[in-house]
C-alpha positions in Angstrom: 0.0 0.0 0.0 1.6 3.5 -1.1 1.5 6.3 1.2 2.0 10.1 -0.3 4.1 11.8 2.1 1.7 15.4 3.3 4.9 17.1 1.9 4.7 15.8 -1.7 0.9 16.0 -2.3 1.4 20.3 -0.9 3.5 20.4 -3.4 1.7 18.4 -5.9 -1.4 20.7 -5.3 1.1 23.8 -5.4 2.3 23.1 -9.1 -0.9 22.3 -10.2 -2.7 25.5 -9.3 -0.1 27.1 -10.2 -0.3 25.7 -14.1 -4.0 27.2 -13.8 -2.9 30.5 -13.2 -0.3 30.7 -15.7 -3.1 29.1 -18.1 -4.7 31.8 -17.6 -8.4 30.1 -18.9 -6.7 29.0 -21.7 -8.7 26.0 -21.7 -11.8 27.0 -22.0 -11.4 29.7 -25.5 -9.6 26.5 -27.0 -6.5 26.9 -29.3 -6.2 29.9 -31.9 -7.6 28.9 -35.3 -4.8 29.2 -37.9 -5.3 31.9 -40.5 -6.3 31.5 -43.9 -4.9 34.8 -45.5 -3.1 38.3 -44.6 -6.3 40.0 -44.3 -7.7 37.0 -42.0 -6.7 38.5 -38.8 -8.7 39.1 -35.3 -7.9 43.0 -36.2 -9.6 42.9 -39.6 -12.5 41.1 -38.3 -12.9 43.2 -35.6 -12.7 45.8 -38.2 -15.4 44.9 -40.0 -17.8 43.5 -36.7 -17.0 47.5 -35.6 -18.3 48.7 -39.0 -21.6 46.4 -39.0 -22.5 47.8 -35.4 -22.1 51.2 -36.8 -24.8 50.1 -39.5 -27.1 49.1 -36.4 -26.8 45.2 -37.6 -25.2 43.2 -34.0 -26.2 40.5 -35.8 -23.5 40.2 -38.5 -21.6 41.9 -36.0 -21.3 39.5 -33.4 -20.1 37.0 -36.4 -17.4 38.8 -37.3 -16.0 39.3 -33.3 -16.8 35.6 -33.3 -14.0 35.2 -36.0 -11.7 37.1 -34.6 -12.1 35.4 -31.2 -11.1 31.8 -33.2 -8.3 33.7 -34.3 -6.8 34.7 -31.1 -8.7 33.9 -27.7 -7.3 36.7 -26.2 -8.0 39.6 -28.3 -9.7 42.1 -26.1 -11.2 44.2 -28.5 -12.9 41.0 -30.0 -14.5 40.2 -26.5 -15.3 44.0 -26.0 -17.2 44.0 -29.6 -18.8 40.6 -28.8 -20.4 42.0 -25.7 -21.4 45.0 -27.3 -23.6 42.9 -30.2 -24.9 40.9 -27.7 -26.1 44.2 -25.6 -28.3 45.1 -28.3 -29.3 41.7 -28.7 -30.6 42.0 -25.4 -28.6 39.9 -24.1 -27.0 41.8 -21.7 -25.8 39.2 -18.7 -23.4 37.4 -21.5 -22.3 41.0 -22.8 -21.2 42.4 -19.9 -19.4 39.0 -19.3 -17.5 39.5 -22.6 -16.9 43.2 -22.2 -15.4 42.6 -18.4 -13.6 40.1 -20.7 -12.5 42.2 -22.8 -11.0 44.9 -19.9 -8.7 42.4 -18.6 -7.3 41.0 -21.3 -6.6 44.9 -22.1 -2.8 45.2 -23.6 -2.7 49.2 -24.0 -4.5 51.9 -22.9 -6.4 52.3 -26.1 -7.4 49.1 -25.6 -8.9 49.2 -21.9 -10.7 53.3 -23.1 -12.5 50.6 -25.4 -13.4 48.7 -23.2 -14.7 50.8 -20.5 -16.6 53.0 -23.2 -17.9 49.3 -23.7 -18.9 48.9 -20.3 -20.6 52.4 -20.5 -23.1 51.1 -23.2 -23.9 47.8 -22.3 -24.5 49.4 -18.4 -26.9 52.0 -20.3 -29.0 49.1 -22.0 -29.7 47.2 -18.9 -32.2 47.4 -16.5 -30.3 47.1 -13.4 -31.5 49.7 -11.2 -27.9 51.0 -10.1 -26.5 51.3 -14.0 -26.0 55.4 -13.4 -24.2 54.3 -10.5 -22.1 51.6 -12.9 -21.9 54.2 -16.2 -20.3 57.0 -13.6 -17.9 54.6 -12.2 -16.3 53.7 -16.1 -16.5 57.8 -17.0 -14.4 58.6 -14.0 -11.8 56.0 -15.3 -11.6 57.2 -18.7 -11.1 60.7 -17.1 -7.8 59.7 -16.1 -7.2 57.6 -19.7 -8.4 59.6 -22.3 -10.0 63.3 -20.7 -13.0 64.7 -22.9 -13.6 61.9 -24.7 -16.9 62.4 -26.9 -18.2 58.8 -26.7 -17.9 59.0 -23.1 -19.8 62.0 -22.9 -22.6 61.2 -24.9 -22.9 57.5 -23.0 -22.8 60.1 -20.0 -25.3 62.7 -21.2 -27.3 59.1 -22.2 -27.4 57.7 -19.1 -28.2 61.1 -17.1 -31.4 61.0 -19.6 -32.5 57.2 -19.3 -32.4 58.5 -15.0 -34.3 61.1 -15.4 -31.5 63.7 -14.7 -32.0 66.0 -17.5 -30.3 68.9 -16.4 -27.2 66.6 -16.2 -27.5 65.5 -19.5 -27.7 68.3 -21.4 -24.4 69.7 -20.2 -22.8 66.4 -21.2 -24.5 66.8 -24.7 -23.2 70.1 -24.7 -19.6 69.0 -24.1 -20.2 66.5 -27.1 -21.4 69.3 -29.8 -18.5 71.4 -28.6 -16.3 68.8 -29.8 -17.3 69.0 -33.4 -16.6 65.2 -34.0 -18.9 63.0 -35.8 -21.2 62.7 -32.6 -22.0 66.1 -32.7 -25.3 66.1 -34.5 -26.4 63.0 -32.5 -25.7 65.1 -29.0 -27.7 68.1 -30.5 -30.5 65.7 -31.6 -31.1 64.0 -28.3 -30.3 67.8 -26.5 -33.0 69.3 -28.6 -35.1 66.6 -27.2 -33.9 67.3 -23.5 -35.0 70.7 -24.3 -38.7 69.7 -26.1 -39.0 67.2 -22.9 -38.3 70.1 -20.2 -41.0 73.0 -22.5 -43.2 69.9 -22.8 -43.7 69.0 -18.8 -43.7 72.8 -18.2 -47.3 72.8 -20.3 -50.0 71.2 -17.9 -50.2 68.1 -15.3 -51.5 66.2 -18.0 -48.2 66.7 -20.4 -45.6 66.0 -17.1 -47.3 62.5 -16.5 -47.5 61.4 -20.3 -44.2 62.8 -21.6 -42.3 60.0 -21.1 -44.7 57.4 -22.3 -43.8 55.5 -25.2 -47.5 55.5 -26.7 -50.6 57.5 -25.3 -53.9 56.4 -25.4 -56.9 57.5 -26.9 -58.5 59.3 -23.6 -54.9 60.8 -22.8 -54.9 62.1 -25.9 -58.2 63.7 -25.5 -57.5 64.9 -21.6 -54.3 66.7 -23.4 -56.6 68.5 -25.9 -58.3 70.1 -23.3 -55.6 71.3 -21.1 -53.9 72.6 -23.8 -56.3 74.7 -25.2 -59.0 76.8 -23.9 -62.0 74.4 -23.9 -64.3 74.5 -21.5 -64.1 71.9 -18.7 -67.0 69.9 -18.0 -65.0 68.2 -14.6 -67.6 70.1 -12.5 -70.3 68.5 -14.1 -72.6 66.3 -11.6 -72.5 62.6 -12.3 -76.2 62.3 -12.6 -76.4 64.6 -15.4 -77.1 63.6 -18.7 -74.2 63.2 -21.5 -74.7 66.8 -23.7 -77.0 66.9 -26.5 -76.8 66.6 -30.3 -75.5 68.6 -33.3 -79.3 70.9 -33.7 -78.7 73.9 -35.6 -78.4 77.2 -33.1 -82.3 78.6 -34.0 -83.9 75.0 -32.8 -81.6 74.8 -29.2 -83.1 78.5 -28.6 -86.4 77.7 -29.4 -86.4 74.6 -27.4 -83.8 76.0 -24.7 -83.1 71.8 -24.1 -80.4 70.0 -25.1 -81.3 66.7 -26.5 -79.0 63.9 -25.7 -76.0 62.3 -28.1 -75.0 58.7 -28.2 -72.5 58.2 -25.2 -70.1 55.0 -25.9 -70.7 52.9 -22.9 -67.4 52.0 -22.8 -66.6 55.6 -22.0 -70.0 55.7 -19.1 -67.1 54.7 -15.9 -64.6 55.6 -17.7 -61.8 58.7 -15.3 -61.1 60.3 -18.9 -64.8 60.5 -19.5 -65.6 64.1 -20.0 -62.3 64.8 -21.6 -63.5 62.5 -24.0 -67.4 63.9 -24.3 -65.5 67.5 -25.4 -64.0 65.9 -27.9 -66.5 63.9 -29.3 -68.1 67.6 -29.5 -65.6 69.1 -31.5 -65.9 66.0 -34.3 -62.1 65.7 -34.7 -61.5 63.2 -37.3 -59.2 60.1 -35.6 -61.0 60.7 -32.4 -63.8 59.7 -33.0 -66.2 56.0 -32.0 -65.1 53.3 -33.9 -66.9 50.8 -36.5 -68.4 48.8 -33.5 -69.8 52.1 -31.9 -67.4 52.3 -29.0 -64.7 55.2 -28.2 -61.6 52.6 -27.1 -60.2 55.0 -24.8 -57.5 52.8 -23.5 -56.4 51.8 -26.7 -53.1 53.2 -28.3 -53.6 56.3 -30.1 -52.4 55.8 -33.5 -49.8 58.5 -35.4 -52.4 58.4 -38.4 -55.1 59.5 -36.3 -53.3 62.0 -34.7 -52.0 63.7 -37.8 -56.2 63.8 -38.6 -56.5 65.3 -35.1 -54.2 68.1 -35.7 -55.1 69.3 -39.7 -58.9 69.3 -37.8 -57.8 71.1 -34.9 -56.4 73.8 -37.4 -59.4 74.3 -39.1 -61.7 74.6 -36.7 -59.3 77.6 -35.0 -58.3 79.1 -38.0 -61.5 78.7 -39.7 -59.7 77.8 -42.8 -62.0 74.9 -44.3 -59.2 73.5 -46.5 -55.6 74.8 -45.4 -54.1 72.7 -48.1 -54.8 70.4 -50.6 -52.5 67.6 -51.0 -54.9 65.1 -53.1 -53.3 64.2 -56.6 -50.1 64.8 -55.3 -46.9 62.0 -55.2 -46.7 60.5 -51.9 -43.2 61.7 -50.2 -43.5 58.7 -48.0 -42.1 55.5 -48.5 -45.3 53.6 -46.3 -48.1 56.4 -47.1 -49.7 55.8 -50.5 -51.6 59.1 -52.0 -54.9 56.8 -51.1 -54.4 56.4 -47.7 -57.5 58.2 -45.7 -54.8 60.4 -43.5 -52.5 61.0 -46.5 -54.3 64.8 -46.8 -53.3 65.4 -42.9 -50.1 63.9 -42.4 -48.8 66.2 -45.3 -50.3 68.8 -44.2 -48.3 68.0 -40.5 -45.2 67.2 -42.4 -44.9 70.2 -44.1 -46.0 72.8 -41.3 -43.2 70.7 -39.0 -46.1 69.5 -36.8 -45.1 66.2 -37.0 -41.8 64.3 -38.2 -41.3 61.3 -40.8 -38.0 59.7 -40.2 -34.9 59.9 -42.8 -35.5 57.1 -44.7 -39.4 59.0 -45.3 -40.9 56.8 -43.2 -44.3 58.1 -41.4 -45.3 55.1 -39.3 -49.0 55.8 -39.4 -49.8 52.1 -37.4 -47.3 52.9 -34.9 -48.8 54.9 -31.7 -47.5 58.7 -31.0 -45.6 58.9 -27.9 -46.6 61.7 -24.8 -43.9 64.1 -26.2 -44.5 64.2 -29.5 -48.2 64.5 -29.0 -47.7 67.2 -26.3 -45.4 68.9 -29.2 -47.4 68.8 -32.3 -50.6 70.1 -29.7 -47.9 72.9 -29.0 -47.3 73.3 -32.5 -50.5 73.8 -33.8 -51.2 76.1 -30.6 -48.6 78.5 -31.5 -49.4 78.5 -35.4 -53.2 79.8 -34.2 -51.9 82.3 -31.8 -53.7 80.5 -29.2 -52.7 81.1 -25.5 -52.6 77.7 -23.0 -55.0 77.7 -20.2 -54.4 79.9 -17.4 -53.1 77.8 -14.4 -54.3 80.8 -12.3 -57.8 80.6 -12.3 -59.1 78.8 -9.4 -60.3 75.4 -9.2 -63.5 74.5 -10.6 -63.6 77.8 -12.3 -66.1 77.4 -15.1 -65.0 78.7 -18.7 -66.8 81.6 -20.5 -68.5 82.0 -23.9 -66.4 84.9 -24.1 -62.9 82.6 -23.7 -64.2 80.3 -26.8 -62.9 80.8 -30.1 -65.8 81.3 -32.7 -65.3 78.1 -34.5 -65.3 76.1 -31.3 -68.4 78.3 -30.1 -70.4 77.7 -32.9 -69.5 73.7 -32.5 -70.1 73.8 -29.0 -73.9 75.0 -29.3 -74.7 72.4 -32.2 -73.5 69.8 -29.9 -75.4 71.4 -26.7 -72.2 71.3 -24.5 -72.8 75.1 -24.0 -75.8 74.7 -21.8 -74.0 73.0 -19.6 -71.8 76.0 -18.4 
């Protein structure tokens, strides 16, 4: 029977973690593939996985850091790039295991201001409720490796805006379109956004609880209406009372001095958004209106098509003009509105009056749903092309509108639906 002496197995343990370390995790990225060319190198791959992220494709991306991973298994940048594909993958456990990857296998101190700038993104698309913290902790490192860099700004000035912080993040825009570099117009983009978000919350209750949503619903986007404008509030109006009456010309309400009563969607009868949506069922916007089955849908996303039909009708009725411009006959400038579509006339019309945006590539996206701020912007829009003020936030509460505070196109609309004998 053999006996190891307790000296010889220390040892034996000794030399064998000691192999580990020098390994160094060799083991588990496997030996380099040999390469097939001059050009078939980690650094050209990487090359090229760089350019496809700039293209917004992680997909193809990720392939080529792949490569360039087979060729050497411990080229940081490839982990780094790796991580960063698989961030907007959504993937982001596995990419911040490849960027923290990617940091220590850092050679150069190019190579770890990559890396942390890495870090910095993949920290910014996660939902980990400390990544400010984690994004501050990688932009006070690169202060000391590479002071004023741009990316880090912006990836600053990003995460000071996913948190909220938007104060903070538009001096860290600023800092980016002082550099000049080919971030510059991206920092004033998203700074001009800062800047529409901060006017936008400053408009009414309403605006600073929706401004942030990614798609508003069809009784937000009626309680906005109201508090942006100066339409009389029927909040005062008792519970027990009857929905307003119909569309009767002006002569037959006198005569009668009743107003009759108009079809109420019951889905709108319990409804918190309910009279917000009874004054706009008053005014007879166009995209705001009861659907084919009879019902409003007021919790249902409020479509970009519809709103651009909202707004050309909102202009007419407080301009008065009946048709502010014809675009029928015309060559669709969009690449997913055809000249038949039934909002073609009034997304035109908000395209070319820059009350609404189509994206560079001409795209409109009339299924998609308007977020809060760009709903709270084109309703600013269209208030400042009709000179018409927002609603005083002085008057006191409960304080009932007057004829008198009614543009004439709303007033006359107002007595054919009978909503003006309830004032």
């Amino acid at each position: 029977m053999n006996i190891t002496h307790p000296r010889t197995l220390g040892a034996t343990v000794l030399l064998l973690l000691t192999a580990l370390i020098l390994c160094g995790g060799c083991a588990s990225t496997g030996p380099a593939r040999p390469s097939s060319g001059p050009l078939d190198t980690a650094e050209h791959h990487c090359l090229l996985g760089n350019q496809f992220m700039d293209m917004n494709n992680p997909e193809e991306a990720r392939k080529e850091f792949l490569i360039a991973e087979q060729l050497d298994p411990d080229h940081g940048p490839a982990k780094v790039g790796t991580g960063r594909a698989l961030s907007r993958l959504g993937k982001t456990d596995e990419a911040l295991k490849s960027v923290q990857s990617g940091l220590d296998l850092a050679n150069s101190p190019a190579q770890e201001t990559e890396a942390r700038l890495g870090l910095m993104e993949v920290w910014n698309s996660s939902n980990d409720p400390l990544f400010l913290k984690r994004v501050k902790q990688q932009y006070e490192s690169l202060q000391d490796l590479r002071p004023g860099d741009a990316r880090a700004e912006f990836l600053m000035a990003e995460a000071y805006a996913k948190a909220g912080r938007h104060g903070e993040a538009e001096i860290h825009y600023a800092n980016v379109m002082k550099s000049g570099g080919p971030l510059a117009s991206r920092a004033e983009t998203a700074w001009m956004k800062v800047q529409d978000r901060t006017r936008a919350v400053a408009a009414s209750k309403v605006a600073k609880e929706i401004v942030d949503l990614k798609e508003i619903t069809r009784a937000q986007a009626c309680a906005l209406l109201a508090e942006t404008f100066r339409l009389p509030q029927i909040a005062a109006m008792s519970k027990t009372q009857n929905p307003p009456g119909p569309g009767l010309d002006p002569a037959e309400q006198a005569d009668s001095q009743q107003a009759s009563t108009i079809s109420l969607p019951k889905d709108l009868e319990e409804h918190p958004l309910r009279n917000d949506a009874i004054l706009t069922l008053a005014l007879e916007l166009r995209g705001l209106q009861p659907l084919q089955d009879g019902l409003f849908h007021p919790d249902s996303p409020m479509f970009r098509s519809d709103m651009a039909l909202v707004l050309e009708d909102l202009y007419i009725l407080l301009t008065g003009k009946q048709d502010p411009v014809s675009f029928i006959g015309n060559t669709s400038p969009f690449s997913d509105i055809s000249p038949e579509h039934y909002a073609f006339n009034a997304v035109t019309f908000c395209i070319s009056r820059d009350v609404m945006s189509a994206d560079a590539e001409g795209r409109f996206e009339p299924a998609q749903p308007i977020t809060g701020l760009e709903a709270i912007n084109s309703l600013r829009k269209i208030q400042a092309m009709t000179a018409r003020p927002p609603l005083d936030r002085t008057d006191a509460p409960g304080q009932d509108a007057q004829p008198s505070d009614i543009p004439s196109g709303l007033f006359l609309k107002l007595i054919k639906s009978g909503l003006l004998f309830l004032l």
